[in-house]
C-alpha positions as CSV (number, residue, x, y, z in Angstrom):
1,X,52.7,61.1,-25.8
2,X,52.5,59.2,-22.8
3,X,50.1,58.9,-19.9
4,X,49.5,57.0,-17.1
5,X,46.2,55.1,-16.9
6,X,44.9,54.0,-13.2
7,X,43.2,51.0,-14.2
8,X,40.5,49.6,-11.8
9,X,42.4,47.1,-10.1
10,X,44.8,50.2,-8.6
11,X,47.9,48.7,-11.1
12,X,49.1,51.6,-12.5
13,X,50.1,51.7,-16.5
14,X,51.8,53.4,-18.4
15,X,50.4,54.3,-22.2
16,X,52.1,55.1,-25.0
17,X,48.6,56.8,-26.8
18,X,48.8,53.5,-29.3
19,X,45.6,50.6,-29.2
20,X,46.2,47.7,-26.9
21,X,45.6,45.7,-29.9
22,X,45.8,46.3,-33.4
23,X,42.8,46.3,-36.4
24,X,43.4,43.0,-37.6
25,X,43.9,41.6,-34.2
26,X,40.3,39.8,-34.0
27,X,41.6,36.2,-33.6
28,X,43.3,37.4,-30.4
29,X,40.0,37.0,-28.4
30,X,37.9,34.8,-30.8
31,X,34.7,35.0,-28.3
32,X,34.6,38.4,-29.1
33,X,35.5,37.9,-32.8
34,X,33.0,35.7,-33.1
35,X,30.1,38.0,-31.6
36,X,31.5,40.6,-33.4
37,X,31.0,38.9,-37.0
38,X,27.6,37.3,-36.3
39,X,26.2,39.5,-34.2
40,X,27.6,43.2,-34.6
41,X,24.6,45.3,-33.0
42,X,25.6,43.2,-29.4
43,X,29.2,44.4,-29.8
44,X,28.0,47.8,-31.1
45,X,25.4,48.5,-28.5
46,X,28.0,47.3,-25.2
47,X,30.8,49.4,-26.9
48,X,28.1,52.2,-26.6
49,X,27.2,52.0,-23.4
50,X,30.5,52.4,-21.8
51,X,32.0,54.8,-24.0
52,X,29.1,56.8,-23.3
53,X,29.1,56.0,-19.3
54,X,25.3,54.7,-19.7
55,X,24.0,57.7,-21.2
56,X,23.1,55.2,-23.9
57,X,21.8,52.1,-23.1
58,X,22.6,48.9,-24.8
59,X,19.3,47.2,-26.0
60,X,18.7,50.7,-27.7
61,X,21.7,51.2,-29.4
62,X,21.9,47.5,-30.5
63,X,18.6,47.6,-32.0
64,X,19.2,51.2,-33.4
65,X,22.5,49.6,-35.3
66,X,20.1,46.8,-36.6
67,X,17.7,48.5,-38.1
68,X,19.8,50.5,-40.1
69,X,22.4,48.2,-41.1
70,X,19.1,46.0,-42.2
71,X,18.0,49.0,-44.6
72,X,20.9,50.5,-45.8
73,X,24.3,48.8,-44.3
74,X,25.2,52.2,-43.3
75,X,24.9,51.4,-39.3
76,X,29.0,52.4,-39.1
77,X,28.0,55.8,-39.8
78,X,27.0,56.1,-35.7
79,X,29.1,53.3,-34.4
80,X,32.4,55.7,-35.7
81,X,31.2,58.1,-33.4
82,X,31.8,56.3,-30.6
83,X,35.4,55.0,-31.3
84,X,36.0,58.8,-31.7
85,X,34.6,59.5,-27.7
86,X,36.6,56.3,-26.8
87,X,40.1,57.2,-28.5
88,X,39.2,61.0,-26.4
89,X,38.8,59.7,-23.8
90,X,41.9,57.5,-23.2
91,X,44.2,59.3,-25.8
92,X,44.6,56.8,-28.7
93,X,46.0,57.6,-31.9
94,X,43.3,57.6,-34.9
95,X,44.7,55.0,-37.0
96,X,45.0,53.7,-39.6
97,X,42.7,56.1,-40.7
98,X,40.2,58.7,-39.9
99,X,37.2,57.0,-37.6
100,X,34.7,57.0,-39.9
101,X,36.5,55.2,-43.1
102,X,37.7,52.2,-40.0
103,X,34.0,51.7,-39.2
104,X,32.8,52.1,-43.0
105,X,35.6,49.4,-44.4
106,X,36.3,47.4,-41.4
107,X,32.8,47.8,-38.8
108,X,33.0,44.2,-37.2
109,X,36.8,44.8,-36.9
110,X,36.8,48.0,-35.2
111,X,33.8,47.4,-33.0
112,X,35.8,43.7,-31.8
113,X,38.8,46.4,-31.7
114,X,37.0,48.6,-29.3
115,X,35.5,45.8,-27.5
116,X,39.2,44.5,-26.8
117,X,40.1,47.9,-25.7
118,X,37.5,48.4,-23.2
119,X,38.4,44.8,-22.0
120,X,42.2,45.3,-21.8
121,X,41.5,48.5,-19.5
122,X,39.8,46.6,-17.0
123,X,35.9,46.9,-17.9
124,X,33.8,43.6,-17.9
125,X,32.1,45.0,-21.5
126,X,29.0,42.4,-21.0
127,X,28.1,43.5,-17.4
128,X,27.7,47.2,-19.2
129,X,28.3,50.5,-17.7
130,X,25.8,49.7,-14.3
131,X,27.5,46.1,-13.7
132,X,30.9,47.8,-13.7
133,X,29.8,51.1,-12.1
134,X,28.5,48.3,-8.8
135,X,32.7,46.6,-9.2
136,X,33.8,50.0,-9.3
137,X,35.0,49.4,-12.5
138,X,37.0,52.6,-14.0
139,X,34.2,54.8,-12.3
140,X,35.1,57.7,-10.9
141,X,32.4,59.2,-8.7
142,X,31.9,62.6,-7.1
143,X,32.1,62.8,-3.2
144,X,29.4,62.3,-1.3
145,X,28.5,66.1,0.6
146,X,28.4,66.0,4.5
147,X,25.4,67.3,5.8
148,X,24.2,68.4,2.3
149,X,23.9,71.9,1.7
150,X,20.5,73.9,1.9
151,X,19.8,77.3,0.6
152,X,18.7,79.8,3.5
153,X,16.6,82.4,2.5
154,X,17.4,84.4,6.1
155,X,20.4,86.0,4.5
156,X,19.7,89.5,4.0
């Protein structure tokens, strides 16, 4: 399958439905390795935020992530959730395996995987879903109404 992705600087790219980078890829961008191994719940709650187009904010999901990888190490049970919205909403394959075994034997490597993907299609990940909704960042807004429209209640 192939699509075409406008990406927010107007380039238009062609993509194949395959990841920008791979899994294992995590020394491609070691900033983002890095934060991804010492500090998960940052990459987990900024992946969030976007996916979700701020419906879920980052402070709240990182600290959610915390928390439960703290008492039980089972935080990749929601993070898979939202490489499943990502990979619908840009039409990636779900490799190597189903969402929820990536995030349960490989969490900091798929989070830094998402993060890299967000990245590569032209989101500033840090800056979250506001900073790049101000740069016009891969947001796509509805028109603004002339005049507005009222509701008349002379119609008979």
């Amino acid at each position: 399958m192939v699509c075409v992705c406008i990406c927010p600087n107007g380039v238009e790219k062609k993509m194949s439905g395959g990841w920008t980078t791979g899994l294992l890829d995590c020394f491609s961008d070691c900033s983002v390795c890095c934060l991804g191994f010492w500090c998960p719940c940052v990459v987990a709650g900024r992946v969030a935020e976007i996916v979700s187009k701020g419906q879920t904010s980052c402070f709240w999901h990182g600290c959610l992530y915390a928390a439960i990888n703290y008492y039980t190490n089972l935080a990749c049970c929601i993070t898979c959730g939202y490489r499943t919205q990502l990979r619908g909403q840009y039409m990636l394959e779900e490799k190597p395996c189903n969402d929820c075994c990536v995030h349960f034997f490989c969490n900091s490597c798929a989070l830094c995987q998402e993060y890299r993907e967000l990245q590569n299609r032209g989101f500033d990940v840090a800056s979250g879903w506001k900073g790049n909704a101000s740069q016009n960042r891969g947001v796509v807004t509805a028109p603004a109404l002339q005049g507005g429209m009222n509701r008349h209640s002379d119609h008979k």
